[in-house]
C-alpha positions in Angstrom: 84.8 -60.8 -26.8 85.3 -62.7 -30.1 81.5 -61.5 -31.2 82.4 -58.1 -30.2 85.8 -58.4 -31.8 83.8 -59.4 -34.9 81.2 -56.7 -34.9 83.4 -54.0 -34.9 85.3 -55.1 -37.5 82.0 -55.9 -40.0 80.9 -52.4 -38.4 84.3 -50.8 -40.1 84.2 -52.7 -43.4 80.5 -51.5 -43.7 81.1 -47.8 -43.3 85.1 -47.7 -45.3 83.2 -46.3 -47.6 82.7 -43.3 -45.5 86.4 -42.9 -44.2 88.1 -39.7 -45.0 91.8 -39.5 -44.4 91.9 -36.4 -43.7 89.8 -36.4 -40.4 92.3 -38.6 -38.5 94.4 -41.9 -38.5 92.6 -45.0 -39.4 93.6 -46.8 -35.9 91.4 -43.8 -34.1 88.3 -44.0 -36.7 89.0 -48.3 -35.8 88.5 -46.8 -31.8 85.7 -45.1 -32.3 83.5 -47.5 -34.2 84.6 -49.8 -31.3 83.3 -47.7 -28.8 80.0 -47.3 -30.6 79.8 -51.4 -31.1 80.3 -51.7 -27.4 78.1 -49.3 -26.1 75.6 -50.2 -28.6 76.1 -53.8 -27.1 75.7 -52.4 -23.4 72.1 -51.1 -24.2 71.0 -54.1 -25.9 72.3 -56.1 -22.6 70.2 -53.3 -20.6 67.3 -53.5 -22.6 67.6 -57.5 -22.3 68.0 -57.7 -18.5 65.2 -54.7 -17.7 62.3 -56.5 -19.5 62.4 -60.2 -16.9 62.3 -57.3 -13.9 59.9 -55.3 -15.5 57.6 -58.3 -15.8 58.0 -60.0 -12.8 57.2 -57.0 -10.7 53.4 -57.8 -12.2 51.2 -60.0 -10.5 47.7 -60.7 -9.5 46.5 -59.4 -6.4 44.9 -61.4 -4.3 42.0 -60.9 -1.3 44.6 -59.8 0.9 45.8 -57.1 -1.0 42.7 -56.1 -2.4 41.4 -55.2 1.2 44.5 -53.9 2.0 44.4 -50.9 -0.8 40.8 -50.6 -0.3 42.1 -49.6 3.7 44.3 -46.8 2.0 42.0 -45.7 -0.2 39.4 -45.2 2.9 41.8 -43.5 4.9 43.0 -41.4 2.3 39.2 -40.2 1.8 38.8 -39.9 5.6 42.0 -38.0 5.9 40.8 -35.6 3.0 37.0 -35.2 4.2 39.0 -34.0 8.0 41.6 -32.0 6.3 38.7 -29.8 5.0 36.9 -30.0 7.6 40.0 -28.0 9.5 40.8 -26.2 7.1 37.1 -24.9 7.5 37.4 -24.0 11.0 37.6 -20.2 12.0 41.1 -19.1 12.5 41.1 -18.5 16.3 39.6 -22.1 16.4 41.8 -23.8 14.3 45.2 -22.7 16.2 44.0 -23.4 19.9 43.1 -27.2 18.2 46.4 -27.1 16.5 48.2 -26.0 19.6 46.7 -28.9 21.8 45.9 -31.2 19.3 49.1 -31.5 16.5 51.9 -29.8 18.9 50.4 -31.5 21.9 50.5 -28.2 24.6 48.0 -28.0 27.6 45.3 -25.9 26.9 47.3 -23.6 29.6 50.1 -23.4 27.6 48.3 -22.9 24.2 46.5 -19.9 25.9 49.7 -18.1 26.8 51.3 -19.0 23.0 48.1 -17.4 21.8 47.3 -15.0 24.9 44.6 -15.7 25.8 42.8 -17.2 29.0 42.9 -20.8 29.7 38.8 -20.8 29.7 38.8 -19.1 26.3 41.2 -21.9 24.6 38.9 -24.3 26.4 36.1 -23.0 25.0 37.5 -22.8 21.3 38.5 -26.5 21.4 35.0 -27.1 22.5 33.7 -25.4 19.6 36.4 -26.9 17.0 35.3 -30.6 18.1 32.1 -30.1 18.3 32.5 -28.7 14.4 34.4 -31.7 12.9 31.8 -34.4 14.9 29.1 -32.8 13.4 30.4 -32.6 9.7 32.2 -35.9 10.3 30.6 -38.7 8.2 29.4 -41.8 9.9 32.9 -43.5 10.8 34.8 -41.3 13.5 37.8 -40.0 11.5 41.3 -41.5 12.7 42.7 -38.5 14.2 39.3 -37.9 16.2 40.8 -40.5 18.9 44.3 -37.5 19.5 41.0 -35.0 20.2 39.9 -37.2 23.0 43.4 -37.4 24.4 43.6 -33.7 24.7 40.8 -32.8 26.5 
């Protein structure tokens, strides 16, 4: 408080040369250099207790982690390489595997929401699977396991 105390006062001494009566009463120009020493005070504090957090969110990564992004970064890819791969599916084929697959419906009940028979839905998630195996890359992709389940 004392330092503070002290700063606004050098503050006010240093610009008196730049005081004009007629803007308002000393006491509220005194105020407002105070305010600006303060707050000037509360960035430096912010600035001083940001840069330990700053830095000691940095460190090495180790094997561990390593493999661990290299997971994501795989299943991101995988993810992307099936996402077109859907996406470049015929329309007809792409909702009756939507249907089953995402909002989990028997094929019966996808062939009435799209209706059509139960054999032709069958047929069209036939075809859709048998279109993302064989453009699927060496790994089965991860949602390939949610295709089995709906058969």
């Amino acid at each position: 408080a004392a330092d503070l105390t002290a700063d606004v006062f050098l503050a006010a001494r240093g610009s008196a040369s730049g005081y004009r009566p007629d803007r308002g009463a000393p006491v509220a120009r005194l105020f407002g250099i105070a305010r600006n020493v303060l707050s000037g005070h509360a960035r430096g504090l912010a600035r001083e207790s940001g840069a330990p957090a700053r830095l000691s969110g940095r460190r090495l990564l180790g094997d561990e982690d390593v493999a661990a992004l290299e997971e994501r970064i795989d299943a991101q890819r995988a993810f992307r390489a099936l996402a077109e791969q859907h996406a470049a599916l015929s329309e007809p084929l792409r909702a009756a595997l939507d249907l089953v697959v995402l909002d989990q419906l028997t094929p019966a009940e996808a062939a009435r929401a799209l209706g059509v028979t139960q054999a032709t839905v069958r047929v069209r998630l036939h075809r859709a699977r048998r279109a993302l195996r064989g453009s699927a890359p060496a790994q089965r992709p991860v949602r390939e396991t949610h295709l089995e389940v709906a058969r």
